[in-house]
FISEGU-170992 format. One record per residue: residue number from 1; x, z, y of N, C-alpha, C in turn. Coordinates in Angstrom, 2 decimals, padded with zeros to 5 digits. Layout:
N
@num: NUM | n.c1: X | n.c3: Z | n.c2: Y | ca.c1: X | ca.c3: Z | ca.c2: Y | c.c1: X | c.c3: Z | c.c2: Y
...
This chain:
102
@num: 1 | n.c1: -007.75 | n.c3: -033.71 | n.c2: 034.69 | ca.c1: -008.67 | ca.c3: -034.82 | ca.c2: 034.55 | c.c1: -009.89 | c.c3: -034.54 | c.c2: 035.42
@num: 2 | n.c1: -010.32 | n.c3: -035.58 | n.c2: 035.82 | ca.c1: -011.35 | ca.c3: -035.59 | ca.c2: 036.66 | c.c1: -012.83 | c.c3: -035.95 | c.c2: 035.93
@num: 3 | n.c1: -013.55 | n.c3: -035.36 | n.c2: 036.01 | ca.c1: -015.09 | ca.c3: -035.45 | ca.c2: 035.13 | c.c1: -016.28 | c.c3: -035.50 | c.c2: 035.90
@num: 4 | n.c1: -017.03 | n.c3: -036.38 | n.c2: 035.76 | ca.c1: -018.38 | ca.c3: -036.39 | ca.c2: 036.61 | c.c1: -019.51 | c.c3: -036.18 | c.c2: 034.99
@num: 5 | n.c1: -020.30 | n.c3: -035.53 | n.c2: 035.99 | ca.c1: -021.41 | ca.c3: -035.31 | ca.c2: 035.02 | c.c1: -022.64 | c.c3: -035.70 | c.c2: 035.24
@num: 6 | n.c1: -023.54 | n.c3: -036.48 | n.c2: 034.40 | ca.c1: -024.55 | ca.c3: -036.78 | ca.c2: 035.04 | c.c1: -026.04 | c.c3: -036.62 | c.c2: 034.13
@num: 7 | n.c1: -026.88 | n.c3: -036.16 | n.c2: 033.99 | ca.c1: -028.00 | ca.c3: -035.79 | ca.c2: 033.10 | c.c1: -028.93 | c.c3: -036.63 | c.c2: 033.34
@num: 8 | n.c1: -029.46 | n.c3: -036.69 | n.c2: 032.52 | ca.c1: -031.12 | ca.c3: -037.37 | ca.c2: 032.54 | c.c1: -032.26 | c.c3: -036.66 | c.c2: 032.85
@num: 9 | n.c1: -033.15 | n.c3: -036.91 | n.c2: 033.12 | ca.c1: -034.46 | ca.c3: -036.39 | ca.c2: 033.59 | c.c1: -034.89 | c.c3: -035.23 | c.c2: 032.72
@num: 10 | n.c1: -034.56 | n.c3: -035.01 | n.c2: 032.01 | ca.c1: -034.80 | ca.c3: -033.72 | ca.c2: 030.31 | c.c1: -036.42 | c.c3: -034.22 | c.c2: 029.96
@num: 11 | n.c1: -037.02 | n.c3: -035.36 | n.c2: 029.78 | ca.c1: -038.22 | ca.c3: -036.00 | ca.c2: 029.69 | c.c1: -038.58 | c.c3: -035.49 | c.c2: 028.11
@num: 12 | n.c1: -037.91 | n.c3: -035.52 | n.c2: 027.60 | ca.c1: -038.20 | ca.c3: -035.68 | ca.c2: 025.97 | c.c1: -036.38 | c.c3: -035.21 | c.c2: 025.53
@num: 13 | n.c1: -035.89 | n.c3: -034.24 | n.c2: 025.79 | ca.c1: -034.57 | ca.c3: -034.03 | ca.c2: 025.07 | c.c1: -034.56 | c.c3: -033.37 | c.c2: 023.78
@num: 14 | n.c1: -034.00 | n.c3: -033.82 | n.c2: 022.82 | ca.c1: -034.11 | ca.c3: -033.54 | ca.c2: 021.54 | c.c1: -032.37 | c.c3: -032.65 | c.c2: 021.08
@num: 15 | n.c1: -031.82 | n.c3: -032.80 | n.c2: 022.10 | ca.c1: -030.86 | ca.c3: -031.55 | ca.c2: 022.04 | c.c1: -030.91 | c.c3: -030.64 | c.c2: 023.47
@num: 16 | n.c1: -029.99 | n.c3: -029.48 | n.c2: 023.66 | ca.c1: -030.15 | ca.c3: -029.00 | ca.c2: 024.35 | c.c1: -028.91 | c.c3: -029.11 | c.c2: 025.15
@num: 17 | n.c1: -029.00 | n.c3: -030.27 | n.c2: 026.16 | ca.c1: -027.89 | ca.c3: -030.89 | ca.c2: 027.37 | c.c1: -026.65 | c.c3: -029.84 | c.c2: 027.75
@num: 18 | n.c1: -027.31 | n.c3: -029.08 | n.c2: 028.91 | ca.c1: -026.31 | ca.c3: -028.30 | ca.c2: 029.45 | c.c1: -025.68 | c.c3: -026.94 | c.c2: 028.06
@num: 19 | n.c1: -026.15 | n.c3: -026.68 | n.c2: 027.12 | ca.c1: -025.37 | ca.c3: -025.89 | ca.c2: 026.02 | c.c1: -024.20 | c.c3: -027.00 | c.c2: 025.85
@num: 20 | n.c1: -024.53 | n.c3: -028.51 | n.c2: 025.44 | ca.c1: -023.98 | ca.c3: -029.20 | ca.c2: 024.80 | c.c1: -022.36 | c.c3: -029.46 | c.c2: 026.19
@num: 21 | n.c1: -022.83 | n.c3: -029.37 | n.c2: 027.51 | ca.c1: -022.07 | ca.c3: -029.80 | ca.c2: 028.50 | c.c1: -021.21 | c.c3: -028.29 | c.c2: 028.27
@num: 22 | n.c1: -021.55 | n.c3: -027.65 | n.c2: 028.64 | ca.c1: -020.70 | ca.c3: -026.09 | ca.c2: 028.43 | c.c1: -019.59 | c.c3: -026.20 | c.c2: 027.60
@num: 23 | n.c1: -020.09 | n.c3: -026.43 | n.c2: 026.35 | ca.c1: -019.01 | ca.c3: -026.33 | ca.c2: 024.72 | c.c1: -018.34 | c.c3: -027.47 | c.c2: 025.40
@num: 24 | n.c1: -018.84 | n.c3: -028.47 | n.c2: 025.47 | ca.c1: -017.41 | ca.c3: -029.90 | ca.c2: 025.98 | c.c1: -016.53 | c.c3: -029.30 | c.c2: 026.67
@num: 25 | n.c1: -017.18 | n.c3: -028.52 | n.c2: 027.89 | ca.c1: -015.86 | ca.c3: -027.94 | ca.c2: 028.91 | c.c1: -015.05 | c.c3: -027.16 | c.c2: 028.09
@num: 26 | n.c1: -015.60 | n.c3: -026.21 | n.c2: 027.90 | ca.c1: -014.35 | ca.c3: -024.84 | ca.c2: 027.30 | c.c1: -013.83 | c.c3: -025.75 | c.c2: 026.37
@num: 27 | n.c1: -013.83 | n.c3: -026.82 | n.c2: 025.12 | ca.c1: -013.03 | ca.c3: -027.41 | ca.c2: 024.75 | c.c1: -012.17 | c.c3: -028.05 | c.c2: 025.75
@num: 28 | n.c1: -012.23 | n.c3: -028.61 | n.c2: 026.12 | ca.c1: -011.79 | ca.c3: -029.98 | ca.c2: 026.94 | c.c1: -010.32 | c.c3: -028.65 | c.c2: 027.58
@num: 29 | n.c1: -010.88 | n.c3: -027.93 | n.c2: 028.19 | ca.c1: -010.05 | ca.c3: -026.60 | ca.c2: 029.14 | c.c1: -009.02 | c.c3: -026.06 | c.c2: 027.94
@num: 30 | n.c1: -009.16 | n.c3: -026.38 | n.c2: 026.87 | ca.c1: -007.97 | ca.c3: -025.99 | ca.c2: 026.06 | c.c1: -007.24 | c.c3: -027.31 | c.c2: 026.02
@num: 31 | n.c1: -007.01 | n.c3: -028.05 | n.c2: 026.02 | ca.c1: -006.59 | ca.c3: -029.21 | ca.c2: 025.92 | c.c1: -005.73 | c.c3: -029.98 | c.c2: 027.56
@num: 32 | n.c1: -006.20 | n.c3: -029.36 | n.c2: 028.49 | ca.c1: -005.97 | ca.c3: -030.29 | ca.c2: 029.68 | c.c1: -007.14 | c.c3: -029.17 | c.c2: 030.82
@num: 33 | n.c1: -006.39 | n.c3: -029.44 | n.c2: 032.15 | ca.c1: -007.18 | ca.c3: -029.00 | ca.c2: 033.49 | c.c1: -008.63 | c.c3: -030.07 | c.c2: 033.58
@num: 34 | n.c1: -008.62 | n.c3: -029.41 | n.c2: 033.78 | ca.c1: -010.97 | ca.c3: -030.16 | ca.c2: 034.24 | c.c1: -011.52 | c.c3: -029.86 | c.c2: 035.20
@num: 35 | n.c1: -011.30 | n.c3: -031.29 | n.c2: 036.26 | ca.c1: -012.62 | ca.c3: -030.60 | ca.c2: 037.46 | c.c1: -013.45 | c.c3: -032.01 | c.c2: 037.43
@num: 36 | n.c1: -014.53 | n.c3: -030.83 | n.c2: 037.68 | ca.c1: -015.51 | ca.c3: -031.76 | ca.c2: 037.61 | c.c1: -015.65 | c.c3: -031.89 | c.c2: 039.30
@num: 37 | n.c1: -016.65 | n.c3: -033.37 | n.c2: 039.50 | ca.c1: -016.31 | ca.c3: -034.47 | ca.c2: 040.81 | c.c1: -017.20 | c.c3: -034.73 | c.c2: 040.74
@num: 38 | n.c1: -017.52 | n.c3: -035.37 | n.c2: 042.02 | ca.c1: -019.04 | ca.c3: -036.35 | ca.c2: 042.22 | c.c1: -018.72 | c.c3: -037.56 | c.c2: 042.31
@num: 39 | n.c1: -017.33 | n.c3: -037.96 | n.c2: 042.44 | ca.c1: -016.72 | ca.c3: -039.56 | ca.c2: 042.62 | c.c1: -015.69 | c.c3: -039.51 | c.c2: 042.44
@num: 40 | n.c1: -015.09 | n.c3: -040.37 | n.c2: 042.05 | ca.c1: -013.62 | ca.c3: -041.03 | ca.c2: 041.99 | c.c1: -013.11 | c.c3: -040.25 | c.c2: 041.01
@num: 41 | n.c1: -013.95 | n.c3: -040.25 | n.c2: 039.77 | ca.c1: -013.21 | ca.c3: -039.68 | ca.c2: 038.32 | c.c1: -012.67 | c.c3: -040.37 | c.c2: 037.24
@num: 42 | n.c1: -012.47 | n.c3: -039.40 | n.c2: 036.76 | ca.c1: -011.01 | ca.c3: -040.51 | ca.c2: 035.30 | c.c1: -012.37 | c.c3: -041.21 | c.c2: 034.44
@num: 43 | n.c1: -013.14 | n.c3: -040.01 | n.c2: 034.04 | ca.c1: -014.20 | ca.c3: -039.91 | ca.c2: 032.78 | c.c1: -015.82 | c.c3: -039.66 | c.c2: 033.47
@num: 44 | n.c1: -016.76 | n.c3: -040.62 | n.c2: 033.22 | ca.c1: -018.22 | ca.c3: -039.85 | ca.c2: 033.69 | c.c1: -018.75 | c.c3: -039.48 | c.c2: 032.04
@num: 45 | n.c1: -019.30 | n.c3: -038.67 | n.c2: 031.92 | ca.c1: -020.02 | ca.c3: -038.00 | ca.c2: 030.89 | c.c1: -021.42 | c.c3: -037.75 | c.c2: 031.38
@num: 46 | n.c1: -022.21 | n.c3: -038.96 | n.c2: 030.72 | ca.c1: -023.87 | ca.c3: -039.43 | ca.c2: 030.86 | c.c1: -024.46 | c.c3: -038.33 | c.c2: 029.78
@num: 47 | n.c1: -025.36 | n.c3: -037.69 | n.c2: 029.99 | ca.c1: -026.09 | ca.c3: -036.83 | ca.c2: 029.06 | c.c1: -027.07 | c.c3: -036.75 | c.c2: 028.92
@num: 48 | n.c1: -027.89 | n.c3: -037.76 | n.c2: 028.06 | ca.c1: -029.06 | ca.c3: -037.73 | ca.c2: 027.78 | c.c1: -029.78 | c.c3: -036.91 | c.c2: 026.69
@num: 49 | n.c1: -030.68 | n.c3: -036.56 | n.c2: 026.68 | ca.c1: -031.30 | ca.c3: -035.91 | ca.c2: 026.01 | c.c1: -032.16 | c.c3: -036.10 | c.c2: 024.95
@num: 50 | n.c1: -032.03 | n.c3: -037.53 | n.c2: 024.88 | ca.c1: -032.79 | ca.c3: -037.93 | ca.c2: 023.84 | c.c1: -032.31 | c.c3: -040.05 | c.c2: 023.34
@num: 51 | n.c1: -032.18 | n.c3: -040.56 | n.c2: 022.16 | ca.c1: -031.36 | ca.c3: -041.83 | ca.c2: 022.26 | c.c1: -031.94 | c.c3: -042.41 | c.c2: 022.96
@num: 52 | n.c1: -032.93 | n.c3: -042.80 | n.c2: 023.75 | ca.c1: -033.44 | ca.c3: -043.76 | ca.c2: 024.77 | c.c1: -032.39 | c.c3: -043.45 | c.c2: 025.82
@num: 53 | n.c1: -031.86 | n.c3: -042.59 | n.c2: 026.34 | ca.c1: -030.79 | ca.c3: -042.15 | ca.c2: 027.29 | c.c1: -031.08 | c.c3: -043.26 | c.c2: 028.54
@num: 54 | n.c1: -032.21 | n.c3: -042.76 | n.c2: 029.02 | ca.c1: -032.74 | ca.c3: -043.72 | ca.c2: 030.36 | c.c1: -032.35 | c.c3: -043.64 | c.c2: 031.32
@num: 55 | n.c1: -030.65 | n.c3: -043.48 | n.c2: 031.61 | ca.c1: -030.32 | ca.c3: -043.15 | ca.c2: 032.80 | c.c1: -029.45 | c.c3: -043.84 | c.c2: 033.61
@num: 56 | n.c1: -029.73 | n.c3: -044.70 | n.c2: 034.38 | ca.c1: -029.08 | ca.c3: -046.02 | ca.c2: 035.29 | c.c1: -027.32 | c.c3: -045.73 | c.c2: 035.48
@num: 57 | n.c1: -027.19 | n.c3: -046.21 | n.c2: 034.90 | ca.c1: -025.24 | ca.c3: -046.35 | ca.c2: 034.73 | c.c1: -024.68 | c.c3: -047.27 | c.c2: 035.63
@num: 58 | n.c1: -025.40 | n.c3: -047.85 | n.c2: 036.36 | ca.c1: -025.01 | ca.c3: -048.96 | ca.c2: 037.15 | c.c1: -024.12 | c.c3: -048.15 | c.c2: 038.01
@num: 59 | n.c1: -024.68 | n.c3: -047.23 | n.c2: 039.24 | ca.c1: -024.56 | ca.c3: -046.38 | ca.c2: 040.06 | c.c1: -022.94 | c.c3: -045.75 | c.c2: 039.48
@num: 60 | n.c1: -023.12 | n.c3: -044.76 | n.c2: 038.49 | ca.c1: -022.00 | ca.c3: -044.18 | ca.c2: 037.75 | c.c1: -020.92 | c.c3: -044.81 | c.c2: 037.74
@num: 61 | n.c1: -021.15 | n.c3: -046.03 | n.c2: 037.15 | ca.c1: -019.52 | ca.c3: -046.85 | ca.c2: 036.92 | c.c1: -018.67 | c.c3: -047.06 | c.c2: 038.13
@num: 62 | n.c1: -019.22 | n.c3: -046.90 | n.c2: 038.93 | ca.c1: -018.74 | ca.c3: -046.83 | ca.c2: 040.66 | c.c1: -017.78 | c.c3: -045.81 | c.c2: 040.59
@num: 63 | n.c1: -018.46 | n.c3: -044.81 | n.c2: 040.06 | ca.c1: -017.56 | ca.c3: -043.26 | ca.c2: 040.18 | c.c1: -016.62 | c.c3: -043.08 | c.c2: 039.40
@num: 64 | n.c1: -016.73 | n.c3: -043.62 | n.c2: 037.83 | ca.c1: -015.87 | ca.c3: -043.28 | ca.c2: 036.93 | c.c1: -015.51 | c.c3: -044.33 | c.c2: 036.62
@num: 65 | n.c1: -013.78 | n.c3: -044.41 | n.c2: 036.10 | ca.c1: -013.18 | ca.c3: -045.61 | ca.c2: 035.43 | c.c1: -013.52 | c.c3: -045.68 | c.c2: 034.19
@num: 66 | n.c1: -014.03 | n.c3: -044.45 | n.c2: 033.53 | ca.c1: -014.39 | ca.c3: -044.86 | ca.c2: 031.76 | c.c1: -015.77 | c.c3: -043.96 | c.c2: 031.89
@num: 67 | n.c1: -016.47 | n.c3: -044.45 | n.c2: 031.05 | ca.c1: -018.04 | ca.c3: -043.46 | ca.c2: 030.62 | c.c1: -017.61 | c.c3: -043.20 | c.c2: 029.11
@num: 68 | n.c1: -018.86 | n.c3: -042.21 | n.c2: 029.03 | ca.c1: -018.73 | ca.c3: -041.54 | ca.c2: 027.27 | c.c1: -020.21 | c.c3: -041.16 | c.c2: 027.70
@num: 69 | n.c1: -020.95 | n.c3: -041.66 | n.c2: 026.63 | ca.c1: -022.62 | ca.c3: -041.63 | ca.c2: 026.64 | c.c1: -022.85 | c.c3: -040.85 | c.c2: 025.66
@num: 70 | n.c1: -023.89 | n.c3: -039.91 | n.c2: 026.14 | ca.c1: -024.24 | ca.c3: -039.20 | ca.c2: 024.88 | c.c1: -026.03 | c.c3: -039.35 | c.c2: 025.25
@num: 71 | n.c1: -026.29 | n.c3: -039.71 | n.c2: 023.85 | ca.c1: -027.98 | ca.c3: -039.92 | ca.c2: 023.79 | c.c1: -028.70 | c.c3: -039.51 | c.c2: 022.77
@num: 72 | n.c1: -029.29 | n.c3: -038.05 | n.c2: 022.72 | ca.c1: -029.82 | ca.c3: -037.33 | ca.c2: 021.82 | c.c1: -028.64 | c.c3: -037.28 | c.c2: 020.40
@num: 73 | n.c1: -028.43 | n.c3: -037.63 | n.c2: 019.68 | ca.c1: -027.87 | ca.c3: -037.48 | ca.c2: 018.38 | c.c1: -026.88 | c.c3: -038.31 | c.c2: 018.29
@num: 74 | n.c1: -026.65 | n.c3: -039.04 | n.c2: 019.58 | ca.c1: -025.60 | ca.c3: -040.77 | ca.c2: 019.78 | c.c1: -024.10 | c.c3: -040.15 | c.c2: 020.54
@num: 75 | n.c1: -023.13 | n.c3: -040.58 | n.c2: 019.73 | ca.c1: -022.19 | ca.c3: -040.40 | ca.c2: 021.15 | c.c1: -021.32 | c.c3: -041.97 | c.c2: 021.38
@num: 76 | n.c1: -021.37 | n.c3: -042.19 | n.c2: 022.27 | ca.c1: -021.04 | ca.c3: -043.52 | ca.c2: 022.39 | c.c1: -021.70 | c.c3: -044.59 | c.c2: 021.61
@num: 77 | n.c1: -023.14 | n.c3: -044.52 | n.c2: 021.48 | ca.c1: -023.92 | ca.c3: -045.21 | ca.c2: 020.61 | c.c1: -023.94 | c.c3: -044.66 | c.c2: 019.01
@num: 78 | n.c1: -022.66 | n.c3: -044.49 | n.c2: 018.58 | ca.c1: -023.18 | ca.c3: -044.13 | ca.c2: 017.13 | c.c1: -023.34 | c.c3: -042.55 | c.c2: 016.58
@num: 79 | n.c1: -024.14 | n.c3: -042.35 | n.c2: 015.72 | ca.c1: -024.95 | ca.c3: -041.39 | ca.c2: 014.88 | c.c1: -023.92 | c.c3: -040.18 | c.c2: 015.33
@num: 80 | n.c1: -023.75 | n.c3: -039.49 | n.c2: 015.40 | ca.c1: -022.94 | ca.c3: -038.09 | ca.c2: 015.26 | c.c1: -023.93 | c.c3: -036.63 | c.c2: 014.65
@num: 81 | n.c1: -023.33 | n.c3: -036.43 | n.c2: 013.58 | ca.c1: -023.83 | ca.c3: -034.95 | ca.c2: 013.13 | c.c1: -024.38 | c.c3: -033.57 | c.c2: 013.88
@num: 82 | n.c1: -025.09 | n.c3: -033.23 | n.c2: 014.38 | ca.c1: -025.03 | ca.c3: -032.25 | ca.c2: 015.17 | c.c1: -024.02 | c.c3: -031.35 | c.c2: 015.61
@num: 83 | n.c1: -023.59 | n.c3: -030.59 | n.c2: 014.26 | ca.c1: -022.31 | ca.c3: -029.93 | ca.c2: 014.39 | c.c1: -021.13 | c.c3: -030.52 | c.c2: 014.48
@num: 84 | n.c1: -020.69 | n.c3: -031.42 | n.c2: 014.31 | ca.c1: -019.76 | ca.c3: -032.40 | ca.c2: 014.95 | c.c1: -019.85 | c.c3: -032.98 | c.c2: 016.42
@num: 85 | n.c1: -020.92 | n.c3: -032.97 | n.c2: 017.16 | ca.c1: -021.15 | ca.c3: -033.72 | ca.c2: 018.37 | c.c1: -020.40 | c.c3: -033.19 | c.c2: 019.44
@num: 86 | n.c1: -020.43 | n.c3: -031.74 | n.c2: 019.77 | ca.c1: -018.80 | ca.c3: -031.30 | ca.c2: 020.72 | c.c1: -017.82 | c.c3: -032.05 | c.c2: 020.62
@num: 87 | n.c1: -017.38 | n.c3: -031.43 | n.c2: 019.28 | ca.c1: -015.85 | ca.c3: -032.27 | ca.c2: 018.78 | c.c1: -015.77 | c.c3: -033.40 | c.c2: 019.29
@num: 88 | n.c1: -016.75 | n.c3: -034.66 | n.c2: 018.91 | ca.c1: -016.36 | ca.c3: -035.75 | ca.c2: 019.45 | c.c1: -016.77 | c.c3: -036.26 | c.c2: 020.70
@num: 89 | n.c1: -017.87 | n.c3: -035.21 | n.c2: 021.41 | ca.c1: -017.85 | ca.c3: -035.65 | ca.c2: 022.79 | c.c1: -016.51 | c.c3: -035.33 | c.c2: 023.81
@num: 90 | n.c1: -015.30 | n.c3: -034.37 | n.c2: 023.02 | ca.c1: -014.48 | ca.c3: -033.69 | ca.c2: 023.92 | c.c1: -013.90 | c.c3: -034.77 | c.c2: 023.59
@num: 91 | n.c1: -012.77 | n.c3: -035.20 | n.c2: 021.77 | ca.c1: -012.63 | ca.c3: -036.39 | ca.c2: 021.90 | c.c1: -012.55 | c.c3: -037.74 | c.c2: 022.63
@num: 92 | n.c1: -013.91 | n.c3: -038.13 | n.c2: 022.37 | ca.c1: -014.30 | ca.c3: -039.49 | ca.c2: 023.62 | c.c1: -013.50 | c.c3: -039.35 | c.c2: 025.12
@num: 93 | n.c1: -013.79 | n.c3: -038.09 | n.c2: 025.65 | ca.c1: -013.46 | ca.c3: -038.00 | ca.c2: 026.68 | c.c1: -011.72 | c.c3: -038.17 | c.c2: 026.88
@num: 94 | n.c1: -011.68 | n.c3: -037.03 | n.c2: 025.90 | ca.c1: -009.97 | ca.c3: -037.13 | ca.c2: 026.11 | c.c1: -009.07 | c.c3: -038.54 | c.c2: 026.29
@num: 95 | n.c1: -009.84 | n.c3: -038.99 | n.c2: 024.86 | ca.c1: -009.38 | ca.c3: -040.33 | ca.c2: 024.96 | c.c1: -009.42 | c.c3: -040.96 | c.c2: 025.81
@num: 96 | n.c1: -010.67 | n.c3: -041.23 | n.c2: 026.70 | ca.c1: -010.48 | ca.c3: -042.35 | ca.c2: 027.58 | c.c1: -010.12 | c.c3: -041.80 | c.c2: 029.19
@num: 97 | n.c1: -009.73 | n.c3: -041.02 | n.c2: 029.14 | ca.c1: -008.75 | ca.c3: -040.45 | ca.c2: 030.16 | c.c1: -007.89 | c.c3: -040.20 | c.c2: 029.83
@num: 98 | n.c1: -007.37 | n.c3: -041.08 | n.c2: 029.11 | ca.c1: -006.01 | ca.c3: -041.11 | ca.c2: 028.84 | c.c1: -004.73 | c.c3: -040.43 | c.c2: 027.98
@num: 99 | n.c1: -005.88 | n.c3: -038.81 | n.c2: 027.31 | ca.c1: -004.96 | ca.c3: -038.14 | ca.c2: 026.73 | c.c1: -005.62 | c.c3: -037.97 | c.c2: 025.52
@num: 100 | n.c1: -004.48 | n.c3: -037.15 | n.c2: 024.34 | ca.c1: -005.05 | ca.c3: -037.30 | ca.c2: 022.98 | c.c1: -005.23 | c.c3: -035.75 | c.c2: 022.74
@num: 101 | n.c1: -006.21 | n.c3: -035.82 | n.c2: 021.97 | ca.c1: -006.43 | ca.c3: -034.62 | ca.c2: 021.27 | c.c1: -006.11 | c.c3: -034.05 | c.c2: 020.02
@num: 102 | n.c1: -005.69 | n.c3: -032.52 | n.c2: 019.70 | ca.c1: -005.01 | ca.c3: -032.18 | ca.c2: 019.12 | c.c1: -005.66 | c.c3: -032.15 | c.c2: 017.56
């Protein structure tokens, strides 16, 4: 699978982004091959740092056929637990690239 990654400004992040991007990979890498791309990916993974997640998606959707937003405590808009938020950011992803998770 192909993965673009894209962060927000870290203005006000109320989690800590790249820890949170790390754990997605090494999950994701048990599950399926992962490279990450600057264009023409399956999945973009937006990472904001806080729910305002101010970061122009316009641009992105160019690159990726599916997004999975994560915005401070949000994954795909709704609430996620802290300690749950990996899980379902690897999830999201899997899913919308097409494969399921175990």
């Amino acid at each position: 699978m192909k993965l673009l990654i894209k962060y927000c400004g870290g203005c006000n992040p109320s989690i800590n982004r790249k820890e949170l991007v790390n754990e997605v990979l090494n999950l994701l890498r048990l599950h399926t091959f992962v490279e990450v791309t600057t264009e023409n990916a399956d999945v973009g993974l937006i990472v904001g740092g806080c729910s305002v997640c101010c970061i122009n998606i316009d641009n992105i959707k160019d690159q990726a056929s599916e997004l999975v937003v994560v915005g401070g405590s949000l994954v795909d808009y709704a609430k996620v637990p802290p300690d749950q938020q990996t899980v379902k950011v690897m999830q999201q992803v899997l899913e919308k690239g097409g494969q399921r998770s175990c």
